[in-house]
Steps between C-alpha positions, in 0.01 A plus 500: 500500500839561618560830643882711500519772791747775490500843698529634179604375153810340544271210476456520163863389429367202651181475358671542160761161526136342654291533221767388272552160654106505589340620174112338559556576879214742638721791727396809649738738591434755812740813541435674842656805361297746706695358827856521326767444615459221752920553520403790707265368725535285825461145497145526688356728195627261248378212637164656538511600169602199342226300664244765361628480175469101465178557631392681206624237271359189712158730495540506120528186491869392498578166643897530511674819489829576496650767671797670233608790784793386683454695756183406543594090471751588807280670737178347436503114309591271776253659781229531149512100435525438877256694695234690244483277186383166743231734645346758273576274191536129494614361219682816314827504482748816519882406365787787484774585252844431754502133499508446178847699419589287811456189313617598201848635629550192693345243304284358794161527597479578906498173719567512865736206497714608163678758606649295797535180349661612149887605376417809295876617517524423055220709443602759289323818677725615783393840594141753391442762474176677607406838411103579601285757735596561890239238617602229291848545601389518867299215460802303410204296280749419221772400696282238717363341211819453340696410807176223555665318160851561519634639815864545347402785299607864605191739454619875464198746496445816440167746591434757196250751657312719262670298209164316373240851578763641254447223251153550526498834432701489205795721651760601263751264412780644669364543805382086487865458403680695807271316763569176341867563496512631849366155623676261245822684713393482856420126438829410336704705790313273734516156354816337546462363169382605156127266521470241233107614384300771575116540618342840405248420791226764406300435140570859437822441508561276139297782291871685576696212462704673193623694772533236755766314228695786430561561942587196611772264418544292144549198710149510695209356328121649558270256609141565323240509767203495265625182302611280828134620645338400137630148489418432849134615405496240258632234755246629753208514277600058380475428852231700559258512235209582689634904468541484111224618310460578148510854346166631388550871370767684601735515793351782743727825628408671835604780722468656801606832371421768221422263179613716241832597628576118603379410148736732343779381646475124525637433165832633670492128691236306279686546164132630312226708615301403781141615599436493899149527628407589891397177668179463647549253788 
């Protein structure tokens, strides 16, 4: 099984493009909605609750899971695969959703000797844009791994606190729309040039992308997180088909917080209705 981790359900924006690129793939999908938002917390408390959460899904039975909370991928991945994964469990893997927008805005996968050793000045992407939650941005996560391919491009980012605990809730439209517009601005003042594509770096952030389109300029293209991070799957999963396992039943829903209300309002990021249980482990 293949298990998608998101603070809360974001993730399903994810989960969604997965399954359709992955239809006999097993997935179980954890939401760890009763600790939202992890935007708010310090980077100690996320990382501690990021490494509970994959334990739940490795204790379920997940041997790769990937973690679908940006903020979460930039506080917790590298030290995750480095220091606990080796230890506590051998031979799982845990893979994030940055590098893959990385590769697909610059064509390349990482290698420590490309980025040094290759002209990238014809590339077509000058200049991103990054709009995503205060720890992301501090991380600088997006930046790094784009900067790792092509070091010529010009990252411009952007922190949008509250933005996705607004999304969540299902704020009024208006209210999305005036937060959204106050960053789009206070990005644009800042960059010294209008960015080529933009990165809504938070997976609440596409389930507003209407609004997103209509803010920022004609000229600046939206990069889709969830497709970039579902074709990688796929690349991941043919060279590593020892995590792909065959759908039997139906694709499990989890949370961390109160079921019904997360059910209710899952649709709002799935597309259809969704039925969350509690997890055991």
């Amino acid at each position: 099984m293949i298990g998608v981790f998101d603070f809360g359900s974001g993730g399903l924006t994810v989960m969604r493009a997965f399954e359709s690129v992955l239809q006999n793939e097993k997935f179980v999908y954890l939401g760890d909605h009763g600790n939202a938002p992890y935007g708010n917390n310090v980077s100690d408390d996320i990382h501690d609750l990021t490494q509970a959460a994959l334990d739940r899904l490795f204790r379920y039975g997940c041997s790769l899971v990937v973690i679908a909370c940006n903020t979460a991928v930039a506080i917790s991945l590298r030290k995750l695969q480095q220091a606990w994964l080796p230890e506590v469990y051998p031979g799982r893997r845990v893979i994030g959703v940055i590098a893959p927008v990385a590769e697909a805005i610059t064509g390349a996968p990482w290698n420590p000797t490309s980025a040094a050793t290759h002209d990238h000045s014809d590339y077509p992407v000058e200049s991103v844009a990054i709009f995503a939650t205060q720890h992301t941005v501090q991380s600088n996560a997006f930046a790094v791994e784009i900067n790792n391919r092509r070091p010529g491009i010009n990252v411009y980012q952007q922190a949008c606190p509250g933005l996705a605990l607004l999304i969540e809730q299902d704020a009024p439209e208006d209210r999305v729309r005036a937060e959204i517009r106050k960053n789009v601005k206070a990005l644009l003042n800042a960059a010294a040039q209008t960015p080529d594509v933009c990165i809504l770096g938070c997976t609440h952030y596409p389930i507003v992308e209407h609004i997103w389109r209509t803010e920022l300029p004609g000229s600046m293209r939206i990069i889709s997180q969830s497709d970039a991070c579902a074709q990688s799957l796929v690349e991941y999963l043919k060279s590593n088909p020892r995590f792909s396992n065959a759908r039997v039943g139906d694709n499990k829903f989890f949370t961390t917080g109160d079921v019904k209300t997360v059910s209710e309002r899952a649709s709002l990021f799935y597309g259809s209705r969704v039925e969350f249980s509690r997890i055991d482990a």
